[in-house]
Backbone bond lengths (Angstrom), bond angles and torsions (degrees), N, CA, C in turn:
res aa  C-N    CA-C-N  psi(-1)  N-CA   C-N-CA  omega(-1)  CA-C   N-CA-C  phi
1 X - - - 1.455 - - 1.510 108.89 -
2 X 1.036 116.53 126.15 1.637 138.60 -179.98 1.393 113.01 -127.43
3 X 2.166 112.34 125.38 1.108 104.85 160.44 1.591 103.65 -102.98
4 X 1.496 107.98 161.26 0.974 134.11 -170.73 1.959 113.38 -117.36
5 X 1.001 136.84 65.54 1.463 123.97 -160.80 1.498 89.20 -86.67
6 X 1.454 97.85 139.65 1.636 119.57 -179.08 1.442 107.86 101.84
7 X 1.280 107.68 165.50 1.978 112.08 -160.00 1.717 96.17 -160.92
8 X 1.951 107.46 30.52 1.632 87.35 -179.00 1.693 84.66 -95.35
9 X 1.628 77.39 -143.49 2.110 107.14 177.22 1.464 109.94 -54.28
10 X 1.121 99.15 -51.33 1.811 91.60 178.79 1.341 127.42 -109.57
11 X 0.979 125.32 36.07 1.533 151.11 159.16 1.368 100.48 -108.72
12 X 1.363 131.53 -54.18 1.261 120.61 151.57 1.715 130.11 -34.25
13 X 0.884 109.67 -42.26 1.791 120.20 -172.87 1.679 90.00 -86.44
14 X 1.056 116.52 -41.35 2.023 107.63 176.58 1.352 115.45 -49.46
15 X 1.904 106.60 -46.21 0.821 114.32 -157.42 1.561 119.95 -76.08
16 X 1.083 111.48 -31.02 1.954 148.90 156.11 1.589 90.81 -28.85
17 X 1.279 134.15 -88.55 1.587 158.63 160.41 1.203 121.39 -29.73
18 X 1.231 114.01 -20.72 1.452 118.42 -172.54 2.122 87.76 -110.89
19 X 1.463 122.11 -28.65 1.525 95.76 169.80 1.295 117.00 -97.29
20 X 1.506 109.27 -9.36 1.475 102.17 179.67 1.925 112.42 -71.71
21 X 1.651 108.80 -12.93 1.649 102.81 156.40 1.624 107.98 -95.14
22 X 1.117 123.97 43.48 1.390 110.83 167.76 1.300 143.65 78.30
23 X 1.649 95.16 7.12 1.609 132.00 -168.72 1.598 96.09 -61.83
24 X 1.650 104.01 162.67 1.403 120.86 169.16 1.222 94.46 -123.97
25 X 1.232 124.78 123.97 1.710 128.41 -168.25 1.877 92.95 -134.05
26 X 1.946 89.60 133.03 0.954 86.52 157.66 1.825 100.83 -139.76
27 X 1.386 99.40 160.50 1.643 104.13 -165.92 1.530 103.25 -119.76
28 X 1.219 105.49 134.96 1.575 142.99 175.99 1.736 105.64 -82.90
29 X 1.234 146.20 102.50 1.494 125.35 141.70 1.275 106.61 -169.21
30 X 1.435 103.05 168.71 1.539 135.52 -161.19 1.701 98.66 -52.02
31 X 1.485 109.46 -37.25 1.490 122.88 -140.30 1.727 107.36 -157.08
32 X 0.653 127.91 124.77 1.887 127.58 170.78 1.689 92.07 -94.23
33 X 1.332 108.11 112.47 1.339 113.56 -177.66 1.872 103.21 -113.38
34 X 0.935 124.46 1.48 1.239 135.55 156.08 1.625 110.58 -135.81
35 X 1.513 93.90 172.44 1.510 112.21 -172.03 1.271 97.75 -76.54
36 X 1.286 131.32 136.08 1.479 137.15 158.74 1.548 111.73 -101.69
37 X 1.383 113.96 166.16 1.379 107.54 -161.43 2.102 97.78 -109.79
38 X 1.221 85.36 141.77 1.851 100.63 -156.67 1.906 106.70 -46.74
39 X 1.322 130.02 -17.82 1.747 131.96 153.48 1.502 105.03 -73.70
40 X 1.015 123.37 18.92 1.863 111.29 154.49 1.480 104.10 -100.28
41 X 1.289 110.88 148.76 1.525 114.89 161.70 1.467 102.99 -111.15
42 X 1.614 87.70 141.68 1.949 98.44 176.56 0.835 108.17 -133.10
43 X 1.443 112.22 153.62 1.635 134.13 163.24 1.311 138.87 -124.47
44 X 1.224 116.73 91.50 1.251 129.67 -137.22 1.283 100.07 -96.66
45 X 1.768 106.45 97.85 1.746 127.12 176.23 1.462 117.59 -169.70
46 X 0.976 114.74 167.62 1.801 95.11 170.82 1.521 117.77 -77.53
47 X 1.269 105.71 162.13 1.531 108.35 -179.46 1.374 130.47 -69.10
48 X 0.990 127.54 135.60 1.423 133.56 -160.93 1.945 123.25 -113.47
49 X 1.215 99.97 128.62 1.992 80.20 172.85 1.266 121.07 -60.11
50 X 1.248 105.10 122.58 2.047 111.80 -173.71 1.276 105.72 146.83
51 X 1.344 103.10 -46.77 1.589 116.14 -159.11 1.625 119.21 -53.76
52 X 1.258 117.58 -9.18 1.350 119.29 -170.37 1.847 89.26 -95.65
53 X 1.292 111.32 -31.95 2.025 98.56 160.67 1.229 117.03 44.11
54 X 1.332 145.02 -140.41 1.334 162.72 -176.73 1.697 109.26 -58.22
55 X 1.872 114.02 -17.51 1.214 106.04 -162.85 1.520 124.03 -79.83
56 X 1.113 145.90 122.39 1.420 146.11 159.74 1.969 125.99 -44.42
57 X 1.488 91.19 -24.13 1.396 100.01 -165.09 1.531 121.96 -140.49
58 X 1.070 125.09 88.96 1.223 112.10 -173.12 1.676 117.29 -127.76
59 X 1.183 100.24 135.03 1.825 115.41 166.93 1.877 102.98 -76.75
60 X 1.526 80.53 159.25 1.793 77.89 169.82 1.832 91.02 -161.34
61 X 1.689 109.78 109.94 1.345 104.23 -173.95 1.443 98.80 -133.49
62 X 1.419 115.51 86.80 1.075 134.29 -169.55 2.123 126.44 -120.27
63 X 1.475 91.16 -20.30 1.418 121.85 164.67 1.712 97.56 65.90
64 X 1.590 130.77 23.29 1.005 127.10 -170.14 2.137 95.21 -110.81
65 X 1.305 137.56 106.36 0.982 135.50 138.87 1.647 141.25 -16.55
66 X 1.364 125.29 -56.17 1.500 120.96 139.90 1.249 109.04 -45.04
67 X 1.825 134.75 -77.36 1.262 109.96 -166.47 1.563 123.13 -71.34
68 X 1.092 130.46 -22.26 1.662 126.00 155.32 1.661 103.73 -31.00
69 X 1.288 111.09 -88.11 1.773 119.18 177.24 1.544 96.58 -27.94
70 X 1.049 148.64 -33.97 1.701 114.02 -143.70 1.515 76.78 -127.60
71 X 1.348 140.79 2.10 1.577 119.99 164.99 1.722 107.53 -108.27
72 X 1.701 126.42 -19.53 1.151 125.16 126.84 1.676 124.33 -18.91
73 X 1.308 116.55 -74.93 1.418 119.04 166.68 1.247 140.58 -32.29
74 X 1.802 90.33 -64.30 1.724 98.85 155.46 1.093 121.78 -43.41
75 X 1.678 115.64 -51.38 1.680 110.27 -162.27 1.541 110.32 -56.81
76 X 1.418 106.05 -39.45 1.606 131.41 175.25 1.401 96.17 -22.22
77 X 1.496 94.99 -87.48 1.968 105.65 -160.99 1.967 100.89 -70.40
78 X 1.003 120.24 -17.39 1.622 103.64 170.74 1.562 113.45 -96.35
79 X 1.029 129.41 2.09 1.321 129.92 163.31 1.450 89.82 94.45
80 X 1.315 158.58 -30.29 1.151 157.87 152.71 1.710 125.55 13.45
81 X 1.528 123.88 91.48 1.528 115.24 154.21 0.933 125.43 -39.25
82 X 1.303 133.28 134.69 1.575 144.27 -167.36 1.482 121.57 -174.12
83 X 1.609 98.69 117.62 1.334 120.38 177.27 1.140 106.98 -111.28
84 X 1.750 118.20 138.30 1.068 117.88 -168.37 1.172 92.77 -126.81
85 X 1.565 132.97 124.57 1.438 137.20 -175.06 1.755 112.42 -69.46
86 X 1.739 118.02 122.03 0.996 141.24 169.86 1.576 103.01 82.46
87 X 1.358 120.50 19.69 1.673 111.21 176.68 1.756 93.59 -139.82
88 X 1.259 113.61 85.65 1.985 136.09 162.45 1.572 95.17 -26.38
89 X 1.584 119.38 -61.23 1.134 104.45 -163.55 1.460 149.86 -93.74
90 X 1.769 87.29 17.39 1.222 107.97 179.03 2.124 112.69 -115.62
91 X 1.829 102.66 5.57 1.173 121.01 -170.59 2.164 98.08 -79.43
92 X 1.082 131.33 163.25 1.016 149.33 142.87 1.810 127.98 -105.40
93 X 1.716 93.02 -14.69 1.487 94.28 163.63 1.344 96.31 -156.22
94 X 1.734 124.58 -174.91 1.330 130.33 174.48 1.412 110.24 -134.00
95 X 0.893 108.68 144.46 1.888 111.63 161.79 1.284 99.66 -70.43
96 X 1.310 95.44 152.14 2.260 122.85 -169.55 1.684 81.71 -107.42
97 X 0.887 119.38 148.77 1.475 149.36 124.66 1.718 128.56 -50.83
98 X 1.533 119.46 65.29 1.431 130.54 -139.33 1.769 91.69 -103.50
99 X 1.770 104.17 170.32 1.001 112.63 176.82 1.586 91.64 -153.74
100 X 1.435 92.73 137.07 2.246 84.86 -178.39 1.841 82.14 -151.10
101 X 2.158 79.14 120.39 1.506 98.92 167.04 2.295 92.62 -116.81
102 X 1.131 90.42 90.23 1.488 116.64 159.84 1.764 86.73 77.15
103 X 1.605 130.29 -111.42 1.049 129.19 -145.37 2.029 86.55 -104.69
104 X 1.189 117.11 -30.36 1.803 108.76 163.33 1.270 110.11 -49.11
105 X 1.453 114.37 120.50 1.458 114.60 149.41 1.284 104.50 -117.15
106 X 1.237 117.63 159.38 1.320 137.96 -161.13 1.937 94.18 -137.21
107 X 1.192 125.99 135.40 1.153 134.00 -163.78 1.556 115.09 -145.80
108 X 1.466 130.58 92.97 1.251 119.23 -178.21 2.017 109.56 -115.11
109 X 1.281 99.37 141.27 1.535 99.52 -172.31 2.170 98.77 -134.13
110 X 1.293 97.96 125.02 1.661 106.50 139.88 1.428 143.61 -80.42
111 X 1.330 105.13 -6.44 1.577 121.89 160.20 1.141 89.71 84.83
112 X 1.751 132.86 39.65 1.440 134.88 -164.82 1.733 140.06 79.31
113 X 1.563 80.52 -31.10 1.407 88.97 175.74 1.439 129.38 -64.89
114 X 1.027 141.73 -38.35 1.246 147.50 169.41 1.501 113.06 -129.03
115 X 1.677 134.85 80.40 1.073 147.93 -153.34 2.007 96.46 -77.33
116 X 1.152 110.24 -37.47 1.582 114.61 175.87 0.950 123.06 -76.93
117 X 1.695 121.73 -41.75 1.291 133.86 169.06 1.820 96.99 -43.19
118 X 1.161 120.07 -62.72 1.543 108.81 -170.16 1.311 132.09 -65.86
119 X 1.721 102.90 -13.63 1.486 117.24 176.93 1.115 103.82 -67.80
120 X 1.634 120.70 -51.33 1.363 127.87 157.77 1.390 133.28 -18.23
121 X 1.521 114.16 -69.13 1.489 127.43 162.44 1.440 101.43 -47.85
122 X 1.238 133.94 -70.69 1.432 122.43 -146.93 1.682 80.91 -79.09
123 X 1.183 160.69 -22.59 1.383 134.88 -163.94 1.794 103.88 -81.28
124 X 1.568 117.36 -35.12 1.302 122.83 148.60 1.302 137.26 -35.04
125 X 1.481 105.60 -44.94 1.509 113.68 -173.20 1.452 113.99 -89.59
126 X 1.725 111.12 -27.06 1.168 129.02 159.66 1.633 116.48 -54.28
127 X 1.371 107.41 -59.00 1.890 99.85 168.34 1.234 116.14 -63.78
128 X 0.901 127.23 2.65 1.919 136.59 -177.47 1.327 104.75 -66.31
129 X 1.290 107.21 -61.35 1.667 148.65 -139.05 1.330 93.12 -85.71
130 X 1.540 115.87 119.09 1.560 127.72 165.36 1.409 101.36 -50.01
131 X 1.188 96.54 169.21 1.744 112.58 -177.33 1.519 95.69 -107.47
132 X 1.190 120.93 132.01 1.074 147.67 139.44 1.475 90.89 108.48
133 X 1.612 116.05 80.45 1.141 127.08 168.41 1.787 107.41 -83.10
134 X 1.737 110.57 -54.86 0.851 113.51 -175.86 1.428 134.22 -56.24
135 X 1.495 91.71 -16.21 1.656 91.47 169.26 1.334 134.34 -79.34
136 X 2.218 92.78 -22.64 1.746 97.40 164.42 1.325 117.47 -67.08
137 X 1.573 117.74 -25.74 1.137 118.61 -154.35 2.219 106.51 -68.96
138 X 1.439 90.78 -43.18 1.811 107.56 177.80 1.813 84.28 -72.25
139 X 0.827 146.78 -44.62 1.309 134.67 -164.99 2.097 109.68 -60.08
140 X 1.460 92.02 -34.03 1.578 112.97 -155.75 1.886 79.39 -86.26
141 X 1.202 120.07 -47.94 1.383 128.25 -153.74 1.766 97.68 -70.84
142 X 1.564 99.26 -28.65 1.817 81.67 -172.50 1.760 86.47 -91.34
143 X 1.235 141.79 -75.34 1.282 128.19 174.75 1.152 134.77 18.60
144 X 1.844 106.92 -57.42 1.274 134.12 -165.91 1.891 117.25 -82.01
145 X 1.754 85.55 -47.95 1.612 89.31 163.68 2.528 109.49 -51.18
146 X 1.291 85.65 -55.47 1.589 103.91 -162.42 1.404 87.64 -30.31
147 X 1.660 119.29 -69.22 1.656 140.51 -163.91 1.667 94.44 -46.00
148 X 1.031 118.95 -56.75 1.795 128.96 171.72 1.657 120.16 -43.94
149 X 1.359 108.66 -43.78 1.372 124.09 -175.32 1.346 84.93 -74.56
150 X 1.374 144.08 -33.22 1.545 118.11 -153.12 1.818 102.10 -101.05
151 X 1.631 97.84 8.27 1.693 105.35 -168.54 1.806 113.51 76.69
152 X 1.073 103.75 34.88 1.400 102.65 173.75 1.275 124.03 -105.21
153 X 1.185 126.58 -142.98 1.935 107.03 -170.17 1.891 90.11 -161.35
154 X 1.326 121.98 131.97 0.878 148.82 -171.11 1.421 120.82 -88.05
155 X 1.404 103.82 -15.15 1.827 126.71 -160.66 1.374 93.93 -110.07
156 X 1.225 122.30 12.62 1.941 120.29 147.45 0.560 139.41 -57.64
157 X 1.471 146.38 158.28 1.192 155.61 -138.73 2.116 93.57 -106.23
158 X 1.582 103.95 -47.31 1.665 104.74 172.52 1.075 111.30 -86.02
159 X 1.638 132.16 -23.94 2.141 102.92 150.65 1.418 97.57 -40.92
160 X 1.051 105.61 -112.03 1.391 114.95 173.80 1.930 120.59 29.31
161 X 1.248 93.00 -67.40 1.426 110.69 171.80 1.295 111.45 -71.97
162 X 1.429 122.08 -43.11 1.566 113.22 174.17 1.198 123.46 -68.86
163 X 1.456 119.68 -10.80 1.570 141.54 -167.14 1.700 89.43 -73.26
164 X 1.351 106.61 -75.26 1.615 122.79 178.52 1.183 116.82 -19.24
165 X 1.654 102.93 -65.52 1.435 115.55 -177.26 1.147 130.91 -54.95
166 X 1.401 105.33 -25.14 1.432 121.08 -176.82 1.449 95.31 -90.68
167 X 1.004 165.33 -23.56 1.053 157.62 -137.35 1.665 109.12 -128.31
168 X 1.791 106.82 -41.67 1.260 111.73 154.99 1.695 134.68 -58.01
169 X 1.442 101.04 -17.65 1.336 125.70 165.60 1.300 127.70 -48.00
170 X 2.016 90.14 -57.85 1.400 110.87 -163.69 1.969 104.89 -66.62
171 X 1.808 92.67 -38.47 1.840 106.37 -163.29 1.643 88.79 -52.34
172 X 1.423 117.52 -62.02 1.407 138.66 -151.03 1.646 85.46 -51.53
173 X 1.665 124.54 -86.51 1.583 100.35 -176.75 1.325 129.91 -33.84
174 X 1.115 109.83 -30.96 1.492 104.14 177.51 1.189 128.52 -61.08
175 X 1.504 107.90 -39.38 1.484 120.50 173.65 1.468 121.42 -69.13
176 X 1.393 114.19 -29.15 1.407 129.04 177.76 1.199 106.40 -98.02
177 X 1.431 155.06 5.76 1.277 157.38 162.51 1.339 100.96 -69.94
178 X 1.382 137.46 162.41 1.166 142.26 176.47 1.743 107.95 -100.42
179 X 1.153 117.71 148.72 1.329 126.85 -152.39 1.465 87.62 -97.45
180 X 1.931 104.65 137.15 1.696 91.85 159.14 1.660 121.92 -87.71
181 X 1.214 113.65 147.60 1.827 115.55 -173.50 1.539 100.89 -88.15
């Protein structure tokens, strides 16, 4: 369960990220200034002391300074995680700048400081990255159980080596595949 206070553009984009891991979001604000998607619950008022309640986790992207400070506070005395969008020093964690080809995630963070700069990096590291990692990865994942089922050990030096190979495999088609124009 995640609150979310605020209902613009980027409380929207939190909110996107916060269900695509499976979040229960519910949103706090004055106004729904974007469309939210119909598994959020909202409450459409200003935010109130209390409201963080039962929650473990809360965003607050509201761009208001008094209310940042006084849901900061709250989080304080309820033990509460809390990221507050575009203010580092009132965050306890940050959103990564992610890229997921099936079970690869790829995860880049500025620790707030430059939230684009990292979209950047991971959109780089993302064109890097052969296509169809994720399929080695479920390929590597059932393999790995099999090697396990037979009592073997994975923390070898030839996993390891078979990991490579497979992976050197994947770059090599890529390079020899013909490019679409």
């Amino acid at each position: 369960r995640v609150l979310v206070v605020g209902a613009g553009k980027v409380a929207a984009a939190k909110i996107k990220l916060l269900l695509a891991e499976g979040a229960h979001v519910t949103v706090i604000a004055r106004e729904v200034l974007e469309p939210l998607p119909e598994e959020v619950s909202v409450i459409v008022r200003p935010y109130r002391y209390g409201d963080l309640g039962d929650f473990r986790i809360a965003i607050v992207a509201v761009g208001d300074a008094a209310i940042n400070a006084a849901i900061r506070r709250e989080a304080d005395a309820a033990g509460v995680l809390l990221n507050v969008v575009d203010t580092p020093e009132l965050c306890d964690f940050f959103f990564t700048a992610v890229h997921r080809d099936g079970e690869v995630v790829i995860s880049v963070s500025t620790q707030g400081a430059a939230p684009a700069l990292a979209q950047l990096i991971r959109d780089v590291i993302a064109q890097a990255l052969p296509p169809g990692l994720g399929s080695l990865a479920s390929s590597l994942r059932q393999r790995r159980e099999e090697v396990h089922q037979r009592g073997e050990s994975t923390e070898s030096g030839s996993w390891k080596d078979l990991v490579r190979s497979e992976l050197q495999a994947l770059v090599s088609s890529r390079a020899t595949s013909p490019r679409e124009v």
